[in-house]
N, CA, C and O of each residue as an XYZ file, in Angstrom:
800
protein
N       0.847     -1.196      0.000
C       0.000      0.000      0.000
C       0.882      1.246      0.000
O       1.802      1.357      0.811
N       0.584      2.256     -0.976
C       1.158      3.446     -1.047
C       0.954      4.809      0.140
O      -0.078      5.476      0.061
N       1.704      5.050      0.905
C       1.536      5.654      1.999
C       2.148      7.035      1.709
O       3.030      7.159      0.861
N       1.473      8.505      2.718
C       2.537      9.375      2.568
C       2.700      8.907      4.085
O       1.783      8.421      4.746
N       4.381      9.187      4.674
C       4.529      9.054      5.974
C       4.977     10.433      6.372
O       6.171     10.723      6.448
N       3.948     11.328      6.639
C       4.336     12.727      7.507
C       5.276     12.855      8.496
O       5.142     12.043      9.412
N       6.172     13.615      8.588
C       7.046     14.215      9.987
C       7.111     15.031     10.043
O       7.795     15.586      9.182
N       6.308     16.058     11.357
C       6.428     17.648     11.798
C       6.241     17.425     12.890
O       5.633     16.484     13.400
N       6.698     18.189     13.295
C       6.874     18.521     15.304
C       5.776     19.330     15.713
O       5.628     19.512     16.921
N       4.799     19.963     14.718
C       3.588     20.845     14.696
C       2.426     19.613     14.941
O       2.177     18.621     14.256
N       1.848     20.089     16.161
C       1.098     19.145     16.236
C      -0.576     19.566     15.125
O      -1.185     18.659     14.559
N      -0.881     20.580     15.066
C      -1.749     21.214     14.418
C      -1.651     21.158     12.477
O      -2.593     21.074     11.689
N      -0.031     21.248     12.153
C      -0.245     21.186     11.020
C      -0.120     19.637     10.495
O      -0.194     19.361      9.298
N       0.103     18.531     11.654
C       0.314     17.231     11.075
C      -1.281     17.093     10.976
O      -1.723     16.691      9.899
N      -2.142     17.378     11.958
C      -3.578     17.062     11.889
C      -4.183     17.633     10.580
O      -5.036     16.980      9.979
N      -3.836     18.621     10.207
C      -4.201     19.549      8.979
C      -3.761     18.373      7.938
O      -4.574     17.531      7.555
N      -2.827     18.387      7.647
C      -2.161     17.544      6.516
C      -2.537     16.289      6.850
O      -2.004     15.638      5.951
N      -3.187     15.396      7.651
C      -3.519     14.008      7.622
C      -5.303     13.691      7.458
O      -5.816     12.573      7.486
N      -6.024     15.002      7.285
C      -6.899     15.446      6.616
C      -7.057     15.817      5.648
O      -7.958     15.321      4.972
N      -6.334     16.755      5.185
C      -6.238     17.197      3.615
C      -5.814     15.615      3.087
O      -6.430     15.588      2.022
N      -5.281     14.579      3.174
C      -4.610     13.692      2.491
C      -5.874     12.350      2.406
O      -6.111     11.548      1.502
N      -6.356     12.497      3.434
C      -7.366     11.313      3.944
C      -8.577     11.689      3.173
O      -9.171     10.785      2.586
N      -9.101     13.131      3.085
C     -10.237     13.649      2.101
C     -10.110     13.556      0.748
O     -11.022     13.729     -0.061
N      -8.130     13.078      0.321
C      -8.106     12.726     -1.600
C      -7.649     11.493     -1.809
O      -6.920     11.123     -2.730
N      -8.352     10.494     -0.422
C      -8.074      9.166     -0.454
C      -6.873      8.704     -0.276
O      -6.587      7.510     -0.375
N      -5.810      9.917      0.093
C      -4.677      8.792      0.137
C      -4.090      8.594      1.660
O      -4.284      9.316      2.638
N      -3.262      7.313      1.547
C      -3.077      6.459      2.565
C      -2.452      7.498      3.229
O      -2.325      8.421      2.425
N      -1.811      7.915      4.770
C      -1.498      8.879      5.417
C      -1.048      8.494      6.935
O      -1.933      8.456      7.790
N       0.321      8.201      7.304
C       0.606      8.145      8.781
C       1.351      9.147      9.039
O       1.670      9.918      8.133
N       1.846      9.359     10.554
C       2.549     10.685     11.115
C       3.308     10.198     12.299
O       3.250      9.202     13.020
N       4.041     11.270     12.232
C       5.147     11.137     13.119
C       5.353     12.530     13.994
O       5.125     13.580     13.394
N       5.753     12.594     15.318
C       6.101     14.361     15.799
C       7.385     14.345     15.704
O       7.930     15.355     16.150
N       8.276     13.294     15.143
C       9.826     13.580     15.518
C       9.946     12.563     14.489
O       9.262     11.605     14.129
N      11.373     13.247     14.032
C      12.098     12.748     13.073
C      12.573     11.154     13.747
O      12.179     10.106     13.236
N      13.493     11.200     14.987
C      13.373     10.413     15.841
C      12.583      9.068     16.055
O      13.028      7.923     15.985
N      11.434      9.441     16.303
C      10.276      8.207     16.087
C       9.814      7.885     15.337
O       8.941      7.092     15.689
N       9.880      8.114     13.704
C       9.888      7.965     12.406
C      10.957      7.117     12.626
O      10.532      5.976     12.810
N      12.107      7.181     12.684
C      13.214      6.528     12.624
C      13.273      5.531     13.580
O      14.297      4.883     13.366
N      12.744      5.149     14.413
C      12.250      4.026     15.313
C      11.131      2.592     14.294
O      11.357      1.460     13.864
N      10.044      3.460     14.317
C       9.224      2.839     12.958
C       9.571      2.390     11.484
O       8.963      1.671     10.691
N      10.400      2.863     11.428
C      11.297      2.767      9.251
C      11.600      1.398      9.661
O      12.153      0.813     10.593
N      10.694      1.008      8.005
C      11.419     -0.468      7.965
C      11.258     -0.567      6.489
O      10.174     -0.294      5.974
N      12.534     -1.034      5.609
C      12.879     -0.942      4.501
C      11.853     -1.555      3.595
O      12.343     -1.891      2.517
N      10.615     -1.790      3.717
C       9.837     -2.783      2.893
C       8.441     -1.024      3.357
O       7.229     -1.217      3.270
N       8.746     -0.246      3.587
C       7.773      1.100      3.513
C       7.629      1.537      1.722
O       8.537      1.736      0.916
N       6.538      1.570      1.576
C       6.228      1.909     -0.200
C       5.380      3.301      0.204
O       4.643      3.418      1.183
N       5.711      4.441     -0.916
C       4.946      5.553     -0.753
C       5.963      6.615     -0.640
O       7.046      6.290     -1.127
N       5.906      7.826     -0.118
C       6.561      8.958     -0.140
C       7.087      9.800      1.304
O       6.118      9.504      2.004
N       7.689     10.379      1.925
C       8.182     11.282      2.799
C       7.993     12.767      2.852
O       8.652     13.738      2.481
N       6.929     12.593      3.409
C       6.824     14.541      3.846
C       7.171     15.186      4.828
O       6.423     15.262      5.803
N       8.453     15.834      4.797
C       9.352     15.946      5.836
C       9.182     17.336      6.438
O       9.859     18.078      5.725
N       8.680     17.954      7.279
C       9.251     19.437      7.743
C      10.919     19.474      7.587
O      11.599     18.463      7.766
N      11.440     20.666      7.258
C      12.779     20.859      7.212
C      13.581     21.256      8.434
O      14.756     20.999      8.697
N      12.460     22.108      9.288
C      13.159     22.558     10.723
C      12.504     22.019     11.569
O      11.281     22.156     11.603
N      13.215     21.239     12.496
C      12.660     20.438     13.719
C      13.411     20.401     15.276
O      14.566     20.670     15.607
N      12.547     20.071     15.856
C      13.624     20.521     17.051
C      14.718     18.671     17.069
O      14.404     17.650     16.457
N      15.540     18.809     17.680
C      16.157     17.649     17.868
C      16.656     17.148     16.217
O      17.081     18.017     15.456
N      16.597     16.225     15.924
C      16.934     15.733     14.060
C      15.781     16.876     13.524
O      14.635     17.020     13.948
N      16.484     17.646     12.439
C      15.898     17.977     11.289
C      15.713     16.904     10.419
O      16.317     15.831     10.395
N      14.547     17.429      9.499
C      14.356     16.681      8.500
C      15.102     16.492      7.455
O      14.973     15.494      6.746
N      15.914     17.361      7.247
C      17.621     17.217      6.131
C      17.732     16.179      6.509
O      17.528     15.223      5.760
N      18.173     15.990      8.084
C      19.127     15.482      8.912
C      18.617     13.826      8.640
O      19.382     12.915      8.323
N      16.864     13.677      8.891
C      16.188     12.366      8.610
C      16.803     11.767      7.183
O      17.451     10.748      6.944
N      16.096     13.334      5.965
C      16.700     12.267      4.911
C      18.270     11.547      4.537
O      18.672     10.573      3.901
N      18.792     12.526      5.246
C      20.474     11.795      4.978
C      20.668     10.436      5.658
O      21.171      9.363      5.326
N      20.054     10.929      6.763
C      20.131      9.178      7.533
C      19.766      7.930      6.772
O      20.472      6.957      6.508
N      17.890      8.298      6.334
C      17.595      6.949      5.276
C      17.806      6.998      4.221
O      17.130      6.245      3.519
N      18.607      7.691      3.682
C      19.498      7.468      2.281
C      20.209      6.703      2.484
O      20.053      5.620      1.920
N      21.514      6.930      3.535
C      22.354      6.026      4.231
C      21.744      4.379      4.402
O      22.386      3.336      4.278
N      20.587      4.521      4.660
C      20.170      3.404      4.832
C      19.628      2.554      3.532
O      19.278      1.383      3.677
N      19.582      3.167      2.341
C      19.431      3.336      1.003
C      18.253      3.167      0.711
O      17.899      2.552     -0.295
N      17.306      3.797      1.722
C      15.892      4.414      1.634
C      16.051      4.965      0.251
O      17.139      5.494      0.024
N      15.070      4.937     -0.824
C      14.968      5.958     -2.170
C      13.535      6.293     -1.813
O      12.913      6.925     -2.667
N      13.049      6.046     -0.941
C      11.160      7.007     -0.935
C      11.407      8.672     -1.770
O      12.188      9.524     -1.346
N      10.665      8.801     -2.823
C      10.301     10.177     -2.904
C      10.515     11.199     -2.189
O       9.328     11.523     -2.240
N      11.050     12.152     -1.448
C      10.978     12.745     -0.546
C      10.597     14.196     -1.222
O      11.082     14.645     -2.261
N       9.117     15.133      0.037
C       9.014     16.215     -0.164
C       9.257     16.851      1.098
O       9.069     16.356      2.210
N       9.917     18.582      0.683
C       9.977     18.698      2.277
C       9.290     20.395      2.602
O       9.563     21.394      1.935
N       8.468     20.347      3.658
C       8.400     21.835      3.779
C       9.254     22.731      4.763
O       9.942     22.353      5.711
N       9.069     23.817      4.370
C      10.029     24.560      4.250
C       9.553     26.250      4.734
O       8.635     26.677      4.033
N       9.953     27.037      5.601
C       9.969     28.395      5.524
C      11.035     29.124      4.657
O      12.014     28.766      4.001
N      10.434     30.278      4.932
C      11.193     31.143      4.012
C      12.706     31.011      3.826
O      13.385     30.848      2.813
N      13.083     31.153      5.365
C      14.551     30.733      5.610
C      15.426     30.118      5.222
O      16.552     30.520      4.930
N      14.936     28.898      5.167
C      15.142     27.388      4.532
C      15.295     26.948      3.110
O      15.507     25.854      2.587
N      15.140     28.015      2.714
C      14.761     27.588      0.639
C      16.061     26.955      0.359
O      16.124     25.733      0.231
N      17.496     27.987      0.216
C      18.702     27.239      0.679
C      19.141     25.930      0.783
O      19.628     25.239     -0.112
N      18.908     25.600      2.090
C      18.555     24.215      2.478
C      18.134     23.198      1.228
O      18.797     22.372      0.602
N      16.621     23.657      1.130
C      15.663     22.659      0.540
C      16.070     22.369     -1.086
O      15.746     21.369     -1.727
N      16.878     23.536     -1.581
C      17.530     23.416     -2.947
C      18.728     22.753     -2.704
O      19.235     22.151     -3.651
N      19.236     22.744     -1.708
C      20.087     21.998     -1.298
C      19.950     19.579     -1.534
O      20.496     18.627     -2.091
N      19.071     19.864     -0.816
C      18.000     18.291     -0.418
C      17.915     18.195     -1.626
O      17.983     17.031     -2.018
N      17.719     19.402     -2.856
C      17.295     18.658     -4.350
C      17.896     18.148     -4.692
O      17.546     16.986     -4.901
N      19.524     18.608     -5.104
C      20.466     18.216     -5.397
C      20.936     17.166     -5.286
O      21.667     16.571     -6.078
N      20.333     16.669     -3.716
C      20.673     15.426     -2.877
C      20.019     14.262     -3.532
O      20.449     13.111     -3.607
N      18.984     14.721     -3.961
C      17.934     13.540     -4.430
C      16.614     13.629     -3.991
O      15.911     12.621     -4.064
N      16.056     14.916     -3.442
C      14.817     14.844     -2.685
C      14.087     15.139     -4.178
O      14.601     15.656     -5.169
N      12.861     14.687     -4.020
C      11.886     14.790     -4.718
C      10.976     16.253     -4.928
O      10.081     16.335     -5.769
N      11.365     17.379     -4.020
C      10.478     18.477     -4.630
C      10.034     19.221     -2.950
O       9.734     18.502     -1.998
N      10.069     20.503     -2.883
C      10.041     21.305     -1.484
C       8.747     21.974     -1.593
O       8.355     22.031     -2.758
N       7.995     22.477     -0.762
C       6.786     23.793     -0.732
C       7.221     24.710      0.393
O       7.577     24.203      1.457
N       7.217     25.772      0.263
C       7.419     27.148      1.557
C       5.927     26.908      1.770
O       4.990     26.498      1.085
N       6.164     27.458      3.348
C       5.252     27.595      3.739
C       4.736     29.068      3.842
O       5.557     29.974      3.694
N       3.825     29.271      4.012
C       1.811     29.122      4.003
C       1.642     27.996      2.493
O       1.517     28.535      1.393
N       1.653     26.897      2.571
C       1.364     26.368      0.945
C      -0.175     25.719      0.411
O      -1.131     25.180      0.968
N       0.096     26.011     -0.648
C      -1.753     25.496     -1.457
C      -2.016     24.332     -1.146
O      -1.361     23.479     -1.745
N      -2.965     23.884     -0.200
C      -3.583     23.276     -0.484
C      -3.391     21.835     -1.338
O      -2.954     20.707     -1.111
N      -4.124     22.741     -2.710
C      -4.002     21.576     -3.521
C      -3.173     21.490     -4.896
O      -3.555     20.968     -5.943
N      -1.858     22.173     -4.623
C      -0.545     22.350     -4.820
C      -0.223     20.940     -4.059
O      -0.287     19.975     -4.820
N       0.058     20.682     -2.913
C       0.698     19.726     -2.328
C      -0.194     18.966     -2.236
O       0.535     17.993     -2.430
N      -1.171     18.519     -2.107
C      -1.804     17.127     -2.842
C      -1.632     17.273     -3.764
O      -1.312     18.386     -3.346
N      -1.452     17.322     -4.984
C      -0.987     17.302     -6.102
C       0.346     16.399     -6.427
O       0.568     15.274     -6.874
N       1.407     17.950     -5.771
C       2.703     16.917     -5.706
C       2.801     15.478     -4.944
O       3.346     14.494     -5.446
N       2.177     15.503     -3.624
C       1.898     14.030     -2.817
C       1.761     13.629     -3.825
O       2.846     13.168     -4.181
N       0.985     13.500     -4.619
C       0.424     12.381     -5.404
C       0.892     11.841     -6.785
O       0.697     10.854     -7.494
N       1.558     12.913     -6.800
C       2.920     12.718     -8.252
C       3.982     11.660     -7.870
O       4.449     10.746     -8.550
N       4.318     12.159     -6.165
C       5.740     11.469     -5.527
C       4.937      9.904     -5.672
O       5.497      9.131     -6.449
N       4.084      9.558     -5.206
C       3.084      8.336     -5.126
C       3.348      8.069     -6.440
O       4.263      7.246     -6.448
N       3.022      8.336     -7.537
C       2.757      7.736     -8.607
C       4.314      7.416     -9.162
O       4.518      6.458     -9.908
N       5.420      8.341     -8.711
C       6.903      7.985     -8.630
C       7.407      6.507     -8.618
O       7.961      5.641     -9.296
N       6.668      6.880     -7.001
C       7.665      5.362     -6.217
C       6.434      4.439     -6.771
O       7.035      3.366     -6.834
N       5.407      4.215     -7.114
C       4.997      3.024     -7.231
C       5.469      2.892     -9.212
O       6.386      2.163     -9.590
N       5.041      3.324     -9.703
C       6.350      3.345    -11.256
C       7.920      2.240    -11.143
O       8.276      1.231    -11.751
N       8.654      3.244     -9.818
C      10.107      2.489     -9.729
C       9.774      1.481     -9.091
O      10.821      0.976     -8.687
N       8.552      0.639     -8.626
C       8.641     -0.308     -7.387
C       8.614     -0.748     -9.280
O       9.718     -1.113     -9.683
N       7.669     -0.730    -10.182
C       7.347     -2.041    -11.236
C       8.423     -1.906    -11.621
O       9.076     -2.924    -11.392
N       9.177     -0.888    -12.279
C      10.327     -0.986    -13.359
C      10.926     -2.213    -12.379
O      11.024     -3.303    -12.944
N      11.254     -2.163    -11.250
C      12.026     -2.800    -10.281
C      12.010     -4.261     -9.954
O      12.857     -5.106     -9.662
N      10.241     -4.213    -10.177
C       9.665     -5.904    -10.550
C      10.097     -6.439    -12.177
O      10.634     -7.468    -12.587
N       9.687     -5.463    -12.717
C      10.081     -5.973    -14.158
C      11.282     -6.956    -14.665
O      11.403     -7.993    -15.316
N      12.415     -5.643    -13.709
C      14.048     -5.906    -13.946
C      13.902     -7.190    -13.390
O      14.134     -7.977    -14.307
N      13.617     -7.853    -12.282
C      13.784     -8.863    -11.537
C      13.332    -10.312    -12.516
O      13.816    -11.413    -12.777
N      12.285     -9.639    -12.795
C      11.479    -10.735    -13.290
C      12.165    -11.131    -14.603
O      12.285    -12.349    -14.734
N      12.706    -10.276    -15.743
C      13.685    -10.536    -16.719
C      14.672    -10.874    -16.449
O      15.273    -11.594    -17.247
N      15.212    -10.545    -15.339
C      17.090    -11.511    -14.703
C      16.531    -13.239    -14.624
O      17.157    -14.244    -14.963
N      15.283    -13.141    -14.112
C      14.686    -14.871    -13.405
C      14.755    -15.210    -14.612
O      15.728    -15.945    -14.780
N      14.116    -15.004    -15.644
C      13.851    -15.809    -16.896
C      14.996    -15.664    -17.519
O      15.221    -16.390    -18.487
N      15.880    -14.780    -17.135
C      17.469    -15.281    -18.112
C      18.343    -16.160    -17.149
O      19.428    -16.497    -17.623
N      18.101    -16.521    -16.077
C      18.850    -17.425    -15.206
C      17.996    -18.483    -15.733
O      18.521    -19.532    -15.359
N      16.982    -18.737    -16.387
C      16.425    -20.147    -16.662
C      17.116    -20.569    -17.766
O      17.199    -21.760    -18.065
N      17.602    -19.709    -18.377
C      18.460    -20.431    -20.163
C      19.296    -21.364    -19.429
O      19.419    -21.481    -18.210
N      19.999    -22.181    -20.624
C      21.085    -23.007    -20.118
C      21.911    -22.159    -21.020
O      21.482    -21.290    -21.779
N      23.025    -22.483    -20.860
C      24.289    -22.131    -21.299
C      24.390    -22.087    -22.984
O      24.955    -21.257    -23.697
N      23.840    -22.957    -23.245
C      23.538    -23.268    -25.109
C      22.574    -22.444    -25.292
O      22.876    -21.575    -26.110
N      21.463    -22.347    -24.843
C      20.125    -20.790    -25.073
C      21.021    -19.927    -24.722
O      21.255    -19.395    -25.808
N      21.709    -19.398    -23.940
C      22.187    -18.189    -24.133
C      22.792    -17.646    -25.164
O      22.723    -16.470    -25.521
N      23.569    -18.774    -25.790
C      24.464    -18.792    -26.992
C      23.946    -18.347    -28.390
O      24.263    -17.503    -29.227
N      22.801    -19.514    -28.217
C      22.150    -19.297    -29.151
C      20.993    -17.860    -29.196
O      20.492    -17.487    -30.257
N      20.732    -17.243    -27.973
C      20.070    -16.164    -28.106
C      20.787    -14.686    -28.511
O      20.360    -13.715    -29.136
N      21.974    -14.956    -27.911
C      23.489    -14.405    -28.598
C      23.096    -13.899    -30.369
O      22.782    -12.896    -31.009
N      23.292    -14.942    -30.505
C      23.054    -14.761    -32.176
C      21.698    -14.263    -32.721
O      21.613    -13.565    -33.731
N      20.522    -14.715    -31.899
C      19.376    -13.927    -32.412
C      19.319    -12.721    -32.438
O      18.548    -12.129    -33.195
N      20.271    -12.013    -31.467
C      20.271    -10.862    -31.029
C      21.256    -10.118    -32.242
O      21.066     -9.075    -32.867
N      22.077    -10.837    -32.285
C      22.985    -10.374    -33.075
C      22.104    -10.027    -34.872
O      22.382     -9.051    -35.569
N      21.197    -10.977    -35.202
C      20.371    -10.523    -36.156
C      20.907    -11.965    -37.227
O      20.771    -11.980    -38.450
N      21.465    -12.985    -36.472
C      21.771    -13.841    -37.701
C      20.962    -14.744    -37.969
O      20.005    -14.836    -37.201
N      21.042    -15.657    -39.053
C      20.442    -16.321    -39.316
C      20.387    -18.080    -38.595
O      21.250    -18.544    -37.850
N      19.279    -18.722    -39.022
C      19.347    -19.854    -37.985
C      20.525    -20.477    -38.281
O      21.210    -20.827    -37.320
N      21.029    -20.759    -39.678
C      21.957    -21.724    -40.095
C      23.118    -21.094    -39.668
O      24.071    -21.833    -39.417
N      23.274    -19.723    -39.509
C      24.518    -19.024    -39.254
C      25.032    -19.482    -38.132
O      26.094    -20.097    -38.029
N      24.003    -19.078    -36.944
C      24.084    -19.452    -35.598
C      24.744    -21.346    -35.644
O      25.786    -21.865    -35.245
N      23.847    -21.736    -36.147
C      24.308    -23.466    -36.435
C      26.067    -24.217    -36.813
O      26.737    -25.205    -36.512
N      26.174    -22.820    -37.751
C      27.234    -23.407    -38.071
C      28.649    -22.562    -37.125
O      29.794    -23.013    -37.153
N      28.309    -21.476    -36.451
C      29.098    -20.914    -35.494
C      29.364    -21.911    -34.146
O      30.409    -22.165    -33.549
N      27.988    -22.359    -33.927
C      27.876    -23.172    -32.327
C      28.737    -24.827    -32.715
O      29.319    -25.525    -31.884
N      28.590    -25.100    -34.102
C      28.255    -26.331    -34.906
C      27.545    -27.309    -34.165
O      27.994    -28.156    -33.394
N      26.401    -27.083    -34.495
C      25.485    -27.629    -34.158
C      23.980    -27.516    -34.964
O      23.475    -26.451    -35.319
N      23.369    -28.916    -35.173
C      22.222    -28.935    -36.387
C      21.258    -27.497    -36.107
O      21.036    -26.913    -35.045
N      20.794    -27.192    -37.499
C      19.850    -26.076    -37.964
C      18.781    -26.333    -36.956
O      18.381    -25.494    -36.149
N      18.250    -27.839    -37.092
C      16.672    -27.834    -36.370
C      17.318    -28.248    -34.807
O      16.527    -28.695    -33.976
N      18.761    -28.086    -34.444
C      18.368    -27.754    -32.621
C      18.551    -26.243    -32.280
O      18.364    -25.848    -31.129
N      18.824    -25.613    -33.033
C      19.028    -24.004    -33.545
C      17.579    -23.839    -33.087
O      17.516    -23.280    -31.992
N      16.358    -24.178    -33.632
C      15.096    -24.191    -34.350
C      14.589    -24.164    -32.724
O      14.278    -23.169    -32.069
N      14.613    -25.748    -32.243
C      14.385    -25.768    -31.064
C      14.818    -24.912    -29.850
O      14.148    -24.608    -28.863
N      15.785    -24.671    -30.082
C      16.437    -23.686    -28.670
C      15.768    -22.295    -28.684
O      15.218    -21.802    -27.698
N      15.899    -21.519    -30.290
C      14.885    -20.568    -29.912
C      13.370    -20.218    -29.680
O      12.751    -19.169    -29.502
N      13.038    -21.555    -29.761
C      11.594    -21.621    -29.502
C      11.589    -21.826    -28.267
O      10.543    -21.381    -27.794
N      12.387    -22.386    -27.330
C      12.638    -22.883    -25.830
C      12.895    -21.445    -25.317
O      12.468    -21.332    -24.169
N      13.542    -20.133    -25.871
C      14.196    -19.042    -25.272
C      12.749    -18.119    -25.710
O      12.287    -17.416    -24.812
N      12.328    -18.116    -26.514
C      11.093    -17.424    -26.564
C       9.872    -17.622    -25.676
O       9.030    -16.809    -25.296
N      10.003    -18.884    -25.456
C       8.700    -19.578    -24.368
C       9.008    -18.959    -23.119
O       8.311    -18.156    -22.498
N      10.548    -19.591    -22.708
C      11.200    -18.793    -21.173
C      11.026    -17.540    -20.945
O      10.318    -17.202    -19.996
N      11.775    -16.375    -21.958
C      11.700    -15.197    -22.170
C      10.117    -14.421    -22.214
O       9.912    -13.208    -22.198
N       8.927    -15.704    -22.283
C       7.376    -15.096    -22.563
C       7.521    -13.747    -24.047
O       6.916    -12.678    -23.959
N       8.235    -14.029    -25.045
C       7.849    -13.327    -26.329
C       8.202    -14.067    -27.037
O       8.885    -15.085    -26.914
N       7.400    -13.224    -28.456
C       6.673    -14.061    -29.489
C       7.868    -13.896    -31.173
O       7.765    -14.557    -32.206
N       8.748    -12.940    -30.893
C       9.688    -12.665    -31.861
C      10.460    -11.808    -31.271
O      10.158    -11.017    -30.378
N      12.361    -12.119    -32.236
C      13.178    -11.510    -31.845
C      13.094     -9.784    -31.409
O      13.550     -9.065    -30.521
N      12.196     -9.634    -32.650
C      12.220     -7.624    -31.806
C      11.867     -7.532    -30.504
O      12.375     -6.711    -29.741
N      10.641     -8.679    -30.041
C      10.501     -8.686    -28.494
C      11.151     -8.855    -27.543
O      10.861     -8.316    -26.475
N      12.413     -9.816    -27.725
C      13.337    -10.588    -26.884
C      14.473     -9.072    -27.321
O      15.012     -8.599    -26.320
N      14.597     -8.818    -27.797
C      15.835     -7.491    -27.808
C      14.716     -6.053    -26.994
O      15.220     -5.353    -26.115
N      13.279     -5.823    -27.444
C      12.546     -4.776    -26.532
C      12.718     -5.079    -24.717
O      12.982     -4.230    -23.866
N      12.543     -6.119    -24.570
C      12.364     -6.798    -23.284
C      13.776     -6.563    -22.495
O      13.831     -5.955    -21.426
N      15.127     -7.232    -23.287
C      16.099     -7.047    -22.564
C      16.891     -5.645    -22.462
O      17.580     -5.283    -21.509
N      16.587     -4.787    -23.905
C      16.911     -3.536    -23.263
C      15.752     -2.625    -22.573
O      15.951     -1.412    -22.643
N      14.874     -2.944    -22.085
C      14.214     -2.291    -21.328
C      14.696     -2.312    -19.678
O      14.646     -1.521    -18.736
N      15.273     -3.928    -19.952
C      16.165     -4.161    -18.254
C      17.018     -4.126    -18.315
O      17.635     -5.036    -17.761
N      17.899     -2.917    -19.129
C      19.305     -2.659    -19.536
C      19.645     -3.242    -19.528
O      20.636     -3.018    -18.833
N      19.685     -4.886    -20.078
C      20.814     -6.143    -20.644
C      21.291     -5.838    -21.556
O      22.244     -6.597    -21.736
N      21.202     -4.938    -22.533
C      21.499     -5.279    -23.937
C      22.174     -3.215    -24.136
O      22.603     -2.807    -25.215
């Protein structure tokens, strides 16, 4: 489930923001300290980080550097006073996902919430995808690879045959065995597929 996980030390504006979020359906927990967020984090969290930037005890900079370290990639948004812009262009650089100053719209930041959401659940599939194309290339044997080698390469069956030396019709068979594994139906698919999971 796609979550935003709030952290502000404001007890008034976490209630604000876990309303505004709950009224556009989306999932929504909170935290008053960076601290006890960081007690709760557990690397299998899907969804985004809405961080206040100034906090008493850990800032929220301070949070995201920590679960980076921890090689947290959640989306991260962070708010921000005037003061702070600095900072928060700072966090971009870092890898944060996008800041609001405060007094902010409304529905400006549901908005972005819901962009960062549509982010991390995007990289969770690319992420399934990749996985799922490594599994089905750990199923070749050593001869399908070979021979998928050459499909890739654009040659012909007999070519491949007489490179591996080995008969035309087990040529025949193997890429019908690497197409079945691979789940596509022709070579443009088996070359779309593997450079989509940067193999190729």
């Amino acid at each position: 489930m796609s979550t935003v996980y709030l952290v502000d030390d404001d007890d008034a504006i976490r209630d604000s923001l876990l309303w505004l979020l709950r009224s556009r359906g989306v999932e929504a927990r909170s935290w008053p300290s960076a601290e006890a967020f960081l007690a709760d984090y557990r690397p299998e969290m899907r969804g985004c980080l809405l961080l206040d930037i100034r906090m008493q005890a850990m800032s929220g900079l301070e949070l995201f550097e920590c679960l980076r370290a921890r090689d947290c990639r959640m989306p991260t948004i962070f708010l921000t006073g005037h003061g702070d812009v600095p900072q928060a262009v700072q966090a971009l650089k870092g890898g944060a996902f996008d800041f609001l100053e405060k007094p902010y719209d409304d529905q400006d930041l549901g908005d972005r919430l819901v962009a960062a959401l549509n982010f991390d659940r995007e990289r969770a599939d690319l992420a399934m995808s990749a996985a799922t194309t490594e599994a089905r290339l750990q199923s070749l044997s050593e001869r399908e690879r070979e021979v998928m080698e050459g499909i890739l390469a654009g040659k012909f069956n007999k070519v491949i045959a007489a490179e591996l030396n080995i008969a035309m019709r087990t040529v025949e068979v193997h890429r019908a065995h690497i197409f079945e594994k691979m789940n596509v139906k022709s070579a443009v698919e088996l070359a779309q597929l593997l450079a989509a999971g940067g193999k190729s």
